[in-house]
N, C-alpha and C positions, 0 to 999 in steps of 0.2 A: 496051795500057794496063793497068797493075797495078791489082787490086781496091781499091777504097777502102771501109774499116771504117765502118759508122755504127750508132750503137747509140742508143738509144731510151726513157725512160724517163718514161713517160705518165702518171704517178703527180707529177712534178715538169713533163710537158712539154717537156723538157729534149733534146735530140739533141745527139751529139758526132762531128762527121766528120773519120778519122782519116787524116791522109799516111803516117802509117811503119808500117811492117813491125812486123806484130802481132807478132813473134819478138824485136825489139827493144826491150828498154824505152828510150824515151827520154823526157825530163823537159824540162818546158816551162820554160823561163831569163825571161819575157818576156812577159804577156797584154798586146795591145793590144783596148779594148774601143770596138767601133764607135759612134758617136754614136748615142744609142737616137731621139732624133728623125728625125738622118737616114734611119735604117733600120726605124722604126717598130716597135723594139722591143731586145730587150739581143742582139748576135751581138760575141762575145769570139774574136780570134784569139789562135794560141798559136804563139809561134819556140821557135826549141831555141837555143843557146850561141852559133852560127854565122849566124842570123838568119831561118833557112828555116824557112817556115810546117810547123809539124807538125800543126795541126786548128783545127778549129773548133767552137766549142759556139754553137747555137742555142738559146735560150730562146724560150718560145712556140711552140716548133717545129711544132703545127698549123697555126697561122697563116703561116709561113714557107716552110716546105720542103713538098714532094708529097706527097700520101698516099702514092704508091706507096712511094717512100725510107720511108718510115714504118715502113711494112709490108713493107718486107724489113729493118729493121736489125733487129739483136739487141738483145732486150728485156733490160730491167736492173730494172722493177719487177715486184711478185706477179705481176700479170694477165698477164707475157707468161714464166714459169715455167711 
């Protein structure tokens, strides 16, 4: 199974889990945003032109995702420079 990107940025809370090839840019055509009731909070998916999920940005992302995912994504605010 191919790595998957997740970056982290604890200053907003914010996590983005990525499907494509960090070498690729590709650009999201399409957010669909999960019902924040349903899911207890804001999780935004993102298609590309052709329909296929290319990531997902968690908000609140302590409350959602592991700590360990936490603490292995790459940081994007001061504290993890």
């Amino acid at each position: 199974m191919p790595d998957v990107k997740v970056t982290y940025d604890k200053t907003a809370n914010a996590a983005y889990i990525y499907f494509t090839d960090p070498q690729v840019n590709v650009r999201s055509a399409h957010t669909y945003p999960c019902d924040p009731i349903d899911v207890d909070g804001m999780i935004n998916l993102d298609f590309d032109e052709q329909g296929r999920l290319i990531g997902i940005e968690v908000l609140a992302a302590t409350s959602k995702l592991p700590e360990y995912v936490l603490q292995a994504a790459e940081r994007l605010d001061p504290e993890g420079s």
